[in-house]
TORNU-459598 format. One record per residue (C-alpha): residue in one letter; x, y, z. Coordinates in pm, whole numbers, plus 32768, in hexadecimal, padded with zeros to 4 digits. Last residue first. Layout:
N
AXYZ...
This chain:
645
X871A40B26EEBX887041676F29X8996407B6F28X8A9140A5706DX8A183F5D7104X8A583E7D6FBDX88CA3DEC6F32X88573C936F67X879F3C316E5FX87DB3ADB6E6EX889B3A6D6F95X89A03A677074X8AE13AB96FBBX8A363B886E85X8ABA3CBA6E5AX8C433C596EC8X8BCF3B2A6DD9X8BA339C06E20X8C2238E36CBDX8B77378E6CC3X8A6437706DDFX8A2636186DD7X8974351A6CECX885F35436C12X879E340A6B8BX872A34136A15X86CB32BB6989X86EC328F6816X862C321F670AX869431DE658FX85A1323464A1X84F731A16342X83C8320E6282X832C3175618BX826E320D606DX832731485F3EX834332815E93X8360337F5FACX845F32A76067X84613376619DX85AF33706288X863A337A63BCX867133FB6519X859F33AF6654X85D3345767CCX8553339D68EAX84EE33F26A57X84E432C76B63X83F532E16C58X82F231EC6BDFX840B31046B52X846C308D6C8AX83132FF06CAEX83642EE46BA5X835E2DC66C84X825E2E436D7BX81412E596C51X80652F986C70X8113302D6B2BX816F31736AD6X8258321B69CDX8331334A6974X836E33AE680AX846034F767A2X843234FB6630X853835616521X8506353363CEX85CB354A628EX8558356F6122X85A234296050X851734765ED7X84AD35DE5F0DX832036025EB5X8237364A5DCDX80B036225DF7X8071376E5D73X7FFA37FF5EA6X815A37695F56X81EC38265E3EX8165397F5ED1X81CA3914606FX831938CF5FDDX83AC39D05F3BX84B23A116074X84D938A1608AX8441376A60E5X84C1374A6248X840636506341X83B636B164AEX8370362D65C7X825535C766B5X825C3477677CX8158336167F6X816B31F06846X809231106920X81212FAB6970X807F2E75698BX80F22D1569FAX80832BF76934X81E52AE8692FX82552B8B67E0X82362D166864X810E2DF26800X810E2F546779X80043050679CX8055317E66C3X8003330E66D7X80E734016610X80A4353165DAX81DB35FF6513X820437516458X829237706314X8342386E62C6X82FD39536163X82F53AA361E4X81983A7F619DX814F398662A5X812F38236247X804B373E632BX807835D363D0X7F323540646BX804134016471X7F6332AC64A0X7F723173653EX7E2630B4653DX7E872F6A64EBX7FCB2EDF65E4X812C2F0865E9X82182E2B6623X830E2E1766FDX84572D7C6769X84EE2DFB68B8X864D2DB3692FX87722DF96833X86652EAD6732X84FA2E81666DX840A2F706615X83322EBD6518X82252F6D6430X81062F18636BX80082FC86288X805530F36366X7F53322762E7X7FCF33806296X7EC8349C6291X7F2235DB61F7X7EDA37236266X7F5F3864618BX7F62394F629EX7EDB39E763E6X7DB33A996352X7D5F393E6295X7DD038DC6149X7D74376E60CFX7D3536396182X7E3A355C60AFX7DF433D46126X7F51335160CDX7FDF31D26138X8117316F61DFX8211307A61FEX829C307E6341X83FB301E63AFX84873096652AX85EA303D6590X863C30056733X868B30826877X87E531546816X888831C2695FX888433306977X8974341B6A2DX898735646AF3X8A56363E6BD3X899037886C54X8A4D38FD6C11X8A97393B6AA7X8B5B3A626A9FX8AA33BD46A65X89EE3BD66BC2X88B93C8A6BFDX88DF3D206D66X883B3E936CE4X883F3F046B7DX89043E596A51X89613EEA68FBX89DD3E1E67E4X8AF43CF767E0X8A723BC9671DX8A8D3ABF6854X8BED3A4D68B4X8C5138AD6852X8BAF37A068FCX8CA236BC6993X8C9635616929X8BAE349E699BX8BF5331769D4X8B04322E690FX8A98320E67A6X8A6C30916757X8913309F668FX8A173158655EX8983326364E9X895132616352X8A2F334C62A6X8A1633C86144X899A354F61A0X8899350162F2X890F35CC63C8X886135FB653FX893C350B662AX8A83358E659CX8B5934486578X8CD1344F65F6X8D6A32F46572X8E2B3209662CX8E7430AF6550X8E292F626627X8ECA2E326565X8ECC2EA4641EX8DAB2D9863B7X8CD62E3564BDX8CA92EA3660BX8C6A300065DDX8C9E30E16703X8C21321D6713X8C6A336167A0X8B42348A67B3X8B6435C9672BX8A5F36F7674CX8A0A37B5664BX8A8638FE662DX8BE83882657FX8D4F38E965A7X8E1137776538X8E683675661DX8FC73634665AX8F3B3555679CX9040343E6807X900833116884X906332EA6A0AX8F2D32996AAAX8E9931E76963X8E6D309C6A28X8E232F556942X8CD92F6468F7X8BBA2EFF6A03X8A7B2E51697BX88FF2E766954X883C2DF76A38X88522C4E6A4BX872F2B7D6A55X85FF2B346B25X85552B1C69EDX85362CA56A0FX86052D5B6AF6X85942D8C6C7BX85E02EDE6CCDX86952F2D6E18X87A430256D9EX86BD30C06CADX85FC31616DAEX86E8326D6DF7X8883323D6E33X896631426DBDX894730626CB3X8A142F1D6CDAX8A732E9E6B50X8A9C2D266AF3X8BF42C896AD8X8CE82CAC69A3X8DD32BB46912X8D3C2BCD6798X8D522A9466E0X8E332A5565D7X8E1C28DE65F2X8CF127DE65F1X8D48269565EEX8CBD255D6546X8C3924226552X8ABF237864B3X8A4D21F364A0X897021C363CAX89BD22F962E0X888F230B61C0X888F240C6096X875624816002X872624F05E95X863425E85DF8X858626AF5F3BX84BC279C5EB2X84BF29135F4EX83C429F75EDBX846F2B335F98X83092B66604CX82C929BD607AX842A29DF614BX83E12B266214X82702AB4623EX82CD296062EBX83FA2A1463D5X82FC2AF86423X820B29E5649AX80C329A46443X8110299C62BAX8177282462C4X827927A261CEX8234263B6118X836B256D60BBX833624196010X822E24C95F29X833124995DEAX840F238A5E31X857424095EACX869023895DF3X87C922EA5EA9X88D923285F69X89AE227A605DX8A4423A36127X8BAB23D86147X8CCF23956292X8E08240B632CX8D34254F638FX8D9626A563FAX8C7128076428X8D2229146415X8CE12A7964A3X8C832BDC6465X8BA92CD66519X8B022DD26457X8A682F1E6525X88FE2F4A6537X87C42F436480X87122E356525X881B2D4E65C3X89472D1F64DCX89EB2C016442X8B042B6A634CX8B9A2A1D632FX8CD229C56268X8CA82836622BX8DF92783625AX8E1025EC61C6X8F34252E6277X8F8A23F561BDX8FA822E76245X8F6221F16137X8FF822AF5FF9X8F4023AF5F22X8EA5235C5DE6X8E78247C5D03X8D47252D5C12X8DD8261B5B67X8CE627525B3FX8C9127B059E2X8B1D27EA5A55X8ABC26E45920X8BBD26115980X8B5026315B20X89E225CF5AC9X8A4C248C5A17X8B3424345B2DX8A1D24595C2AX892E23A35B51X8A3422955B3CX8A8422A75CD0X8908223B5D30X896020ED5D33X8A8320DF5E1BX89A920D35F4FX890F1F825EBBX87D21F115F63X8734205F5F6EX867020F060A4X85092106608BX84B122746103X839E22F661C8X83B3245D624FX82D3253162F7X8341269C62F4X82F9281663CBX81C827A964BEX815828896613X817A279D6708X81B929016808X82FA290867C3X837A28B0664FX833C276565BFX83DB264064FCX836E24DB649AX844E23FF63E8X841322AD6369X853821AC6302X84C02085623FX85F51FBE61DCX85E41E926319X84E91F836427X859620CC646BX851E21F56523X855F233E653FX849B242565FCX850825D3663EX846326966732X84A327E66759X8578291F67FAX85EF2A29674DX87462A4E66B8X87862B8F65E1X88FE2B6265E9X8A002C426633X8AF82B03667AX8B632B6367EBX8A592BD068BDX89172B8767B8X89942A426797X8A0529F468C3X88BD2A546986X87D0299F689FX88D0283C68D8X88A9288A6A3FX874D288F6A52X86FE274D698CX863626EC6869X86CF27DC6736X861B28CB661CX86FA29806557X86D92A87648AX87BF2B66633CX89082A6D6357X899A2B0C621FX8A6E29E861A7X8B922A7360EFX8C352A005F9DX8D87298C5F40X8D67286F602DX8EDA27FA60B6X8F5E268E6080X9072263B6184X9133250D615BX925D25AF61CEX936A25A260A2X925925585FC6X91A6269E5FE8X905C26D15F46X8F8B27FC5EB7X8E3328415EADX8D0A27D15DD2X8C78269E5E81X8B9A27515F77X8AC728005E36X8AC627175D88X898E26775E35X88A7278A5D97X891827065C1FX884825A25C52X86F825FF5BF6X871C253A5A8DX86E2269859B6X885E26EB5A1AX88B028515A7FX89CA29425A50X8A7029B35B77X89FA2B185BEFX8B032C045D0CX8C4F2B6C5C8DX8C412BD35B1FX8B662CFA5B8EX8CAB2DC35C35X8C642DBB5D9DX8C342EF45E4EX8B142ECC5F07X8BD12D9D5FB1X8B552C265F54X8A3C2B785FCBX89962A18600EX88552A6160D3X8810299761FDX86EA293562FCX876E287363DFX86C1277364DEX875126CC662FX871D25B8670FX87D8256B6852X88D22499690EX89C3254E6A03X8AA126BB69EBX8C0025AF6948X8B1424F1686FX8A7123816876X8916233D680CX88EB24666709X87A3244F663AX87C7254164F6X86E525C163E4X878A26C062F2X86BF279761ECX879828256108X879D29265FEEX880E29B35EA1X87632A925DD1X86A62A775C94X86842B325B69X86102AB75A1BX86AC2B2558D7X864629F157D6X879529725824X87A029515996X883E2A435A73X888929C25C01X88BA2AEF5CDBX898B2B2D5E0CX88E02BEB5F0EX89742D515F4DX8A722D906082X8ACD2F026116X89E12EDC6233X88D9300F61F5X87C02F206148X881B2DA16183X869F2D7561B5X86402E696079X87322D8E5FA3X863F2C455FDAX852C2D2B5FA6X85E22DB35E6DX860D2C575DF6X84812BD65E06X84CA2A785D30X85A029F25E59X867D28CA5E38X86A0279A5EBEX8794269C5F75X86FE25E560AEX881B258461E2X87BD246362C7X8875243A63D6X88D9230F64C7X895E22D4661AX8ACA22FC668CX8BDA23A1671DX8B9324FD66CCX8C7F2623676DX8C73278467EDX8DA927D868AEX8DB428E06A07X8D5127836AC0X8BF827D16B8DX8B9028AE6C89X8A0528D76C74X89832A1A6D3FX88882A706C61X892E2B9D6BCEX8A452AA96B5EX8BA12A4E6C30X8CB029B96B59X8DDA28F66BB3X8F2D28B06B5DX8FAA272A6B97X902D27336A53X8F662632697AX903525F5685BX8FFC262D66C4X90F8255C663EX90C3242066FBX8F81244066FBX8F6A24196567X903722E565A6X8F1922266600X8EF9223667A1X8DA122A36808X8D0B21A166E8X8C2E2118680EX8B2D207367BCX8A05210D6889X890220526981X89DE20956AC9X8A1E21E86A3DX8B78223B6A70X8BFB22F56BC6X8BCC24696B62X8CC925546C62X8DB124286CD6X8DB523936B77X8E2D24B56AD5X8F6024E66BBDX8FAA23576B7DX8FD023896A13X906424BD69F8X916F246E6B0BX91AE234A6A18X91BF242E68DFX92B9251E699AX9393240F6A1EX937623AF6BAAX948923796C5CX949D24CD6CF9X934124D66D93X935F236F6E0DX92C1239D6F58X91EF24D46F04X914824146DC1X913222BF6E63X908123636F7CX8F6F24146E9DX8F3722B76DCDX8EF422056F35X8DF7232A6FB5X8D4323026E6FX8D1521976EBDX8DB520656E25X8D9F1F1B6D90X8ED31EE86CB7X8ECF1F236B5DX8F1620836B80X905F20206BEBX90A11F436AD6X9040209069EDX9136216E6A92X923620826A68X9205207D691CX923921F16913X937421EE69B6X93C921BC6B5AX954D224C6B62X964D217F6C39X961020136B74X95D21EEF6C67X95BA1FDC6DADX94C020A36D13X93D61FA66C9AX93E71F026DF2X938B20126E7EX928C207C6D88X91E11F0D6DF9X91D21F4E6F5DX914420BC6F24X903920266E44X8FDA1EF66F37X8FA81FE27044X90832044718EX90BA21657204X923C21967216X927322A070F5X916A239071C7X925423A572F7X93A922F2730A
């Protein structure tokens, strides 16, 4: 009889199961799950009774063979929640080599969500900069600003990828677009309005299904486990970096300690927990009539969706929902109850936008799913030194999009060369055809990939084996986004130009698998030559989070115009004049050594204003011969045999 015949206590009991009632249901699922067993058992049961099975049962017993429960856990693996989103039996492989069940869920543990808002709202805008989304605001009467934001503390102890602990940093947005009666709610002097934000959506009584209105801009992530780092930045877009993250409860004190790698602090948190959950509701209700937001009950069970956003660095949105049967117990936050630390990034970014937490909300005992996700695996580079790098947190590089073999290229005649990309955003992977070197209202998307064919070179007059088609293949694979903020030292004019000296206050160059930052010294020993270009000398010493140095330097050029060179000497400049640089790097540290033969290109942006500069960096790497000529079979500069010399 094979497999069916070995004999356990589990197979035993689905037998009998079966025989009693034909199909095995989801109670039966969770008598056999009450029986001791191994994984080996649960696997057996699943072949043997294949087609008794119903789809939540399979679900149940499918997710117990790949993450047997926590031993120290309650289990809340089967509340009816479960039984709507199932375990398939599909699996994922990340860049570390983890296969676990193709769904993301939370079984249990407990989260801690803080409430605030930000005093600093065009920092808070400058981090969602280039997405499409804005922060909401909250508008109080005597004409304050503030935006909306989250800090989210979480310690998992049962989920489908294994037990681990996990921080967000979150900004509640809306799209660019959004008419200003749903992108500012009007505020409430008692602290409460920043909470009304994930009550003000829509509900559906036929389903139970209550859907947030707003989005929650996921903008980093720290998390405790490898696997959780790779998942999120492979299939949610998500800045996740790894940390440590320590909650602990004694009766209604819960303290929270949280830090990035390296013990370098972001928050310490002690809260007294309120007696009465319900409490805090009045002040809620209070805030919500003066917002004009009803404030509604929803029925036990129902099923609250969060729409999450996320990107890594500067790159492409990714879109997903986070799914919960259950809401936080909230309460005020005592001033000095939450103190940020400005020795990690995650620290500076949240004292920078002046974010103050105003009401916390406690889950005890968290569930939910994650859906939406992205089914895609981790990219395989092929060819050069980039095949065998080592990415950064021992994470994922940057990933595959769904093939383009057979998309179509209508592409417009155009001396720049195109490249296809592959946006994995809220429309579900749109195709666009990006030139690499325009700039007019596009911003490149850190997912280009496949060449496209490179169109015929400006036709003019050729001598000897020079071809007049493109001849070598080429792509680039986008390494990472550069920020610096900048500081002026003018020099004056020299022989060569009018020389000015530009300073990095503090810059970060961060991407899919390296995060950077750079450190004091940094300087661009740029000058502007009288046909108004800028010319570009860049030397900068950056240094990863765990210590490891890296030595950066690239030339370039930024445009400021025909009339440039004689408003530069009056101190005037073009708001947001382009660059291009072409940087290349060296470091002694094995890790990294890839990226001592790898040669970049840069394209971006100067804020002359705020004096920052921003650019996107991408790794050139030519391919094959594209388009051999009758001139050219064999070689460059090969000349025909009947051609005179």
């Amino acid at each position: 009889m094979g497999i069916a015949s070995r004999d356990s206590g589990m197979m035993r009991e689905a037998s009998l199961l079966a025989a009693a009632g034909g199909e095995l249901g989801n109670s039966d699922a969770i008598r056999l799950l009450q029986v001791p067993h191994s994984t080996e058992d649960v696997k057996d049961v699943l072949q043997a009774f294949d087609k008794q099975l119903s789809r939540e049962a399979k679900s149940k017993l499918t997710l117990d063979a790949f993450v047997p429960p926590p031993p120290d856990a309650v289990n809340q693996r089967h509340e009816p929640l479960f039984d709507k989103y199932v375990i398939s039996g599909r699996t994922y492989i990340t860049a570390s080599g983890a296969v676990i069940p193709n769904e993301l869920q939370y079984y249990n543990g407990e989260m801690v969500h803080f409430y605030g808002e930000c005093t600093n709202v065009s920092e808070v805008n400058e981090a969602l900069a280039g997405s499409g989304y804005k922060a909401v605001t909250l508008k109080y009467a005597d004409g304050r600003q503030t935006a909306v934001a989250q800090l989210w503390s979480n310690r998992f102890t049962d989920t489908s990828i294994g037990p681990y602990s996990a921080m967000f940093i979150v900004v509640v947005a809306v799209r660019d677009d959004a008419p200003s009666d749903q992108a500012s709610i009007k505020a409430d002097s008692n602290g409460a309005s920043s909470v009304l934000v994930m009550l003000d959506g829509s509900f559906d009584p036929a389903t139970a299904v209550y859907e947030n209105r707003e989005r929650l801009f996921m903008v980093r992530l720290l998390d405790t486990t490898q696997v959780a780092i790779d998942v999120g930045r492979e299939r949610m877009g998500a800045d996740k970096r790894p940390g440590t993250i320590d909650m602990a409860r004694s009766g209604r004190r819960l303290r929270l300690s949280i830090n990035a790698q390296g013990e370098r602090g972001v928050v310490r948190a002690d809260l007294e927990l309120a007696d009465d959950p319900a409490a805090y509701m009045s002040e809620v209700a209070k805030a919500a009539a003066t917002a004009g937001i009803p404030l509604r009950s929803f029925p036990r069970g129902t099923e609250y969706v969060y729409p999450s956003v996320a990107r890594i660095g500067r790159g492409a949105v990714v879109c997903w929902q986070w799914r919960s049967d259950l809401v936080p117990r909230l309460q005020s936050v005592v001033p000095g109850a939450v103190v940020f630390d400005s020795s990690s990034e995650e620290g500076r970014m949240l004292l920078a936008w002046g974010f103050i937490p105003k009401v916390s909300g406690y889950v005890p005992n968290v569930r939910g799913v994650i859906t939406g996700l992205a089914d895609r695996m981790p990219q395989q580079f092929r060819g050069g030194s980039i095949a065998s790098r080592e990415p950064a947190y021992g994470g994922a590089p940057p990933l595959v999009a769904a093939s383009v073999a057979s998309w179509p290229t209508n592409v417009a005649v155009s001396k720049v060369p195109l490249l296809r990309a592959a946006l994995p955003g809220e429309l579900g992977g749109m195709v666009g055809q990006l030139p690499v070197l325009r700039f007019v209202a596009q911003e490149l998307s850190s997912r280009l990939q496949t060449p496209v064919k490179t169109l015929a070179y400006e036709e003019r007059p050729v001598a000897g084996a020079v071809s007049r088609q493109p001849r070598w293949a080429w792509d680039t694979t986008f390494l990472g986004s550069f920020t610096g903020m900048l500081r002026k030292e003018v020099v004056g004019v020299t022989p060569d130009g009018f020389r000015i000296d530009w300073h990095l206050k503090e810059g970060n160059f961060v991407g899919p698998d390296i995060d950077l930052v750079a450190l004091p010294g940094a300087v661009d020993w740029a000058r502007i030559r009288k046909d108004g270009l800028g010319i570009v000398s860049v030397q900068a010493c950056f240094e990863t989070r765990t210590g490891e140095r890296i030595y950066g330097s690239y030339g370039g050029v930024f445009d400021l115009g025909p009339d440039g060179y004689a408003r530069a000497l009056r101190d005037e400049f073009d708001p947001l004049p382009p660059v291009v640089v072409t940087p290349t790097f060296a470091t002694a540290h094995p890790r990294f050594a890839w990226l001592n033969r790898a040669q970049c290109i840069g394209v971006g942006r100067v804020d002359m204003n705020a004096l920052r500069v921003e650019f996107d960096v991408y790794v050139v790497r030519v391919g094959d011969r594209a388009h051999p000529t009758k001139n050219n079979e064999n070689g460059i500069g090969r000349r025909n045999s009947g051609e005179q010399p």
